[in-house]
C-alpha positions as CSV (number, residue, x, y, z in Angstrom):
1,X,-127.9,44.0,-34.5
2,X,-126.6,43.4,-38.3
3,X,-127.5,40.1,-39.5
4,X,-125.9,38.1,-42.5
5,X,-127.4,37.2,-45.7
6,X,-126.2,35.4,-48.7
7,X,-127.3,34.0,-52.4
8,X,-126.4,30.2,-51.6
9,X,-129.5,28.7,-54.1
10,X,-129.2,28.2,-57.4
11,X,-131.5,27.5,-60.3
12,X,-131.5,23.9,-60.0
13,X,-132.2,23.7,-56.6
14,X,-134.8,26.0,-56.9
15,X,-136.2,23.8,-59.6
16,X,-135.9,21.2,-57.7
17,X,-137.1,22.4,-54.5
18,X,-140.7,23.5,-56.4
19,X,-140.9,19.8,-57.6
20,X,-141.1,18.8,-54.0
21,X,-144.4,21.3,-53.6
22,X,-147.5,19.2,-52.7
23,X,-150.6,21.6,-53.8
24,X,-153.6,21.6,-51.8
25,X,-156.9,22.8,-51.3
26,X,-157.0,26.4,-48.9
27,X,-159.7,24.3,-47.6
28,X,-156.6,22.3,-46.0
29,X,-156.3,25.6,-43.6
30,X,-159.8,26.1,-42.6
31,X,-162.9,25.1,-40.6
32,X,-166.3,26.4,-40.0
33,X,-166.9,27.7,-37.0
34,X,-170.9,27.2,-36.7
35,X,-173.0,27.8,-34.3
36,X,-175.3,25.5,-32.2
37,X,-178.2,26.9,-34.2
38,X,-176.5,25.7,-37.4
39,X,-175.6,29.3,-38.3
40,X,-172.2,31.1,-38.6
41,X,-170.6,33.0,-35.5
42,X,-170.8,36.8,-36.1
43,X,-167.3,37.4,-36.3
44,X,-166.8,34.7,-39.0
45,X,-169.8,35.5,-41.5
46,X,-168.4,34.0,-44.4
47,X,-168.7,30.7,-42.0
48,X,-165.0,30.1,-42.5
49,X,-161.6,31.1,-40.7
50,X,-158.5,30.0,-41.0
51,X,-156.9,27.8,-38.0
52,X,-153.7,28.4,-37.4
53,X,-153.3,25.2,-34.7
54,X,-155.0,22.8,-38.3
55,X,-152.5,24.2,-40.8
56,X,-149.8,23.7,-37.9
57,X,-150.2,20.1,-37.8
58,X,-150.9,19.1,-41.2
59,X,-148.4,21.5,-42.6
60,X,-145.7,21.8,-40.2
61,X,-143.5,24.7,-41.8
62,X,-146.6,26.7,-42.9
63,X,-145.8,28.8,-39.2
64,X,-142.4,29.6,-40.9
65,X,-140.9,32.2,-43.5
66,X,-140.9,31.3,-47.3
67,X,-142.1,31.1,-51.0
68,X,-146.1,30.6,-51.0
69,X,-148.0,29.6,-54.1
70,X,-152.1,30.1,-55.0
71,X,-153.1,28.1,-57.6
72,X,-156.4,27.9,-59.5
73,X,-157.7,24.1,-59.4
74,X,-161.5,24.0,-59.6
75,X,-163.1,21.0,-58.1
76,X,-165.7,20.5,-60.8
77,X,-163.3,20.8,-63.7
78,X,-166.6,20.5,-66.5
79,X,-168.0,23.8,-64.8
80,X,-164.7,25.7,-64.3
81,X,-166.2,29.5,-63.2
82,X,-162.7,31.2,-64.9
83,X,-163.6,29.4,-68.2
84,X,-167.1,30.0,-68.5
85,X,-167.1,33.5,-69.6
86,X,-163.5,33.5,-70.1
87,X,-163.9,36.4,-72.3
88,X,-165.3,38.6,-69.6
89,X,-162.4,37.8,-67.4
90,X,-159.9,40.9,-66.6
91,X,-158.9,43.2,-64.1
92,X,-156.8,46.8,-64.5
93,X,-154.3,48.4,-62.9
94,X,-151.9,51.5,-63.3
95,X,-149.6,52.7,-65.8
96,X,-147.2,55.3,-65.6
97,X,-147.6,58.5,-64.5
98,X,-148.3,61.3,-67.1
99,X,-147.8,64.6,-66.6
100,X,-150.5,67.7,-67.6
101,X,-149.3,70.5,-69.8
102,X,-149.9,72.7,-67.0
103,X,-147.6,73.0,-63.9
104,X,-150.2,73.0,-61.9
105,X,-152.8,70.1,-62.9
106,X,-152.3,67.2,-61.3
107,X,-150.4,63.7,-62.4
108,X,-152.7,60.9,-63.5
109,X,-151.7,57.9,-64.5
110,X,-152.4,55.1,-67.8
111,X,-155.0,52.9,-66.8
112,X,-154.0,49.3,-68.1
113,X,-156.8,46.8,-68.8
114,X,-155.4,43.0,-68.7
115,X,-157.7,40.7,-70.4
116,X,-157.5,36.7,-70.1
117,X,-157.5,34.8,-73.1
118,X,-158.1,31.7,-74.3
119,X,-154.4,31.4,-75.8
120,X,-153.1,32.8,-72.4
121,X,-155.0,30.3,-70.2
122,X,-154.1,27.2,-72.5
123,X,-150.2,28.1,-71.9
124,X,-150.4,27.3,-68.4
125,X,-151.4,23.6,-69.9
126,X,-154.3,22.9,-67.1
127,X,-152.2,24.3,-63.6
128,X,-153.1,28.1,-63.5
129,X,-150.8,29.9,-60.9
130,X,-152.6,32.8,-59.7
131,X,-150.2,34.7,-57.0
132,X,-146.4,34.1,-55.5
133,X,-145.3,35.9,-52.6
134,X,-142.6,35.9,-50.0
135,X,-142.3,35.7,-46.1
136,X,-139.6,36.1,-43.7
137,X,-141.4,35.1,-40.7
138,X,-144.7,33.4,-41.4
139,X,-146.3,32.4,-44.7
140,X,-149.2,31.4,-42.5
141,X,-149.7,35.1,-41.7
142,X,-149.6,36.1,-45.3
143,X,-151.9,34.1,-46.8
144,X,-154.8,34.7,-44.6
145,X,-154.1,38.9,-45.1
146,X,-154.2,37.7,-49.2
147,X,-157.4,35.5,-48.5
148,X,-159.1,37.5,-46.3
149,X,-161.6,34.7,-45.4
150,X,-163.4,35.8,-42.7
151,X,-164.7,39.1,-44.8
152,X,-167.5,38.9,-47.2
153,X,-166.6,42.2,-49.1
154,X,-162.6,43.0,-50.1
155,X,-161.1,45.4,-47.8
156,X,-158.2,47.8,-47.8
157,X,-156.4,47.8,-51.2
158,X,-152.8,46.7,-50.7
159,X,-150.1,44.2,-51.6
160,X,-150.7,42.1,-48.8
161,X,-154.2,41.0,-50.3
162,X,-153.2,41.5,-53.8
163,X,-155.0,38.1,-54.5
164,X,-158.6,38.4,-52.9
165,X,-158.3,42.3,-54.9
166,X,-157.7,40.2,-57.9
167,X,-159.9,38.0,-57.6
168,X,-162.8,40.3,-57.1
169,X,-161.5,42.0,-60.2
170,X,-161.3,38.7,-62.2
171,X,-165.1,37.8,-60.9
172,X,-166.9,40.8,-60.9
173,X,-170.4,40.4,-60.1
174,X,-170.0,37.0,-58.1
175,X,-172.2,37.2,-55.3
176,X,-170.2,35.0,-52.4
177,X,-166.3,35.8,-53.7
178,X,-165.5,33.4,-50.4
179,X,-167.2,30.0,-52.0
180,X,-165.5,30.7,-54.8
181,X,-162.0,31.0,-53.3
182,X,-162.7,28.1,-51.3
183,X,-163.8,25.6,-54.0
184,X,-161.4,26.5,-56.6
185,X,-158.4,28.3,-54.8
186,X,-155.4,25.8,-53.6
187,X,-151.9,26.4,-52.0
188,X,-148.2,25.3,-51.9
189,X,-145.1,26.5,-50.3
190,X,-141.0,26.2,-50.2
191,X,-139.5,27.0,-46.4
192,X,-137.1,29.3,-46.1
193,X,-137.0,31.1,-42.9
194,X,-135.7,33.8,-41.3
195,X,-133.6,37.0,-42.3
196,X,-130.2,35.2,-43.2
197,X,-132.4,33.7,-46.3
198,X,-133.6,37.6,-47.3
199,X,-131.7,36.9,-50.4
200,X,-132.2,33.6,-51.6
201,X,-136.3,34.8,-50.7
202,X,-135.8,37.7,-53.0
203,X,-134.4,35.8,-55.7
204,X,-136.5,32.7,-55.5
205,X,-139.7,34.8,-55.5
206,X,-139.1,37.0,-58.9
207,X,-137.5,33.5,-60.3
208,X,-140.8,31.8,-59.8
209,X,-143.0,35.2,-60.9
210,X,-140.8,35.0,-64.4
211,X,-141.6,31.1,-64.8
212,X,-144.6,30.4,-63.8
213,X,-146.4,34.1,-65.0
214,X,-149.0,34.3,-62.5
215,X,-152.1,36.1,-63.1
216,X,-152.4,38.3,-60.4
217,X,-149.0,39.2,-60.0
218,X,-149.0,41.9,-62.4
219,X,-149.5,45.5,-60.6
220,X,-148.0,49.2,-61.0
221,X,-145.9,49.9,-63.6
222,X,-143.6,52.3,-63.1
């Protein structure tokens, strides 16, 4: 079955369509599923998951494909975690490969080192996106694979959680990575389902990656 897609959204609408965005605490998606004893189940030991039937109902198009957003909004402003120690902030990632002299040795690559700077952070002018992606089928889906809420350590290194990655990179050391995500972390999204919007998806993303900057978009460079 071949199915049709076009560029039918332009930069304006785009524009306008991000002005629409309501940004919100992940906390928005989640509950605490605790025990009669007062103690997390053991499949949820962070003592959060995400519920897909709350997000339904207070975000109706969440189910649906499209342009999601993570933001970084701490709730206590005065003791914001990425600025104190802002200088300690950073993550890496690869470079190109490079080649040995010999035939036989094997490629490595550059190792980049990002560091976050003052200068950097102040560009943003206080709304610090941290990660856009795109679905075709459920943005839902795709921000609990990046989140990975219900895990106390990072697992499986991937594009599909290329935000709880960075943000283990960005907070190295932090002992609950979770609370942190969930006090500080918050979400928007544009709709745009289905494959007949595969291009104006593709576009929009990279549009709003060049705009906005985000942090933890950056990855391999090739």
């Amino acid at each position: 079955m071949t199915l049709r897609s076009t560029l039918t959204i332009n930069q304006s609408e785009m524009d306008s369509r991000e002005k629409k965005m309501d940004r919100q605490s992940i906390k928005e998606l989640l509950i605490e599923p605790i025990t009669k004893d007062g103690k997390p189940y053991k499949k949820y030991p962070t003592g959060w998951k995400l519920d897909k039937d709350k997000a339904s109902k207070r975000h109706s198009n969440i189910l649906s494909g499209g342009i999601y957003f993570f933001w970084w909004q701490p709730e206590d402003k005065d003791n914001d975690p990425l600025m104190n120690k802002l200088g300690e902030r950073g993550f890496n990632f690869k470079g190109r490969k490079i080649k040995g002299p010999l035939l036989d040795e094997k490629s490595a690559h550059e190792k980049i080192e990002v560091k976050l700077t003052e200068k950097w952070i102040e560009s943003y002018n206080g709304l610090i996106p941290l990660y856009v992606g795109k679905s075709s089928e459920s943005m839902f889906t795709r921000i609990s694979q990046h989140l990975q809420i219900t895990h106390p350590e990072f697992k499986v290194k991937n594009t599909s959680n290329q935000l709880r990655r960075g943000i283990k990179e960005l907070f190295d050391g932090e002992k609950n990575i979770v609370e942190l995500m969930v006090n500080n972390i918050h979400f928007s999204y544009i709709p745009l389902h289905g494959p007949e919007n595969s291009v104006d998806r593709f576009y929009m993303e990279n549009y709003f990656i060049g705009k906005l900057r985000p942090v933890l978009n950056l990855d391999v460079e090739r």
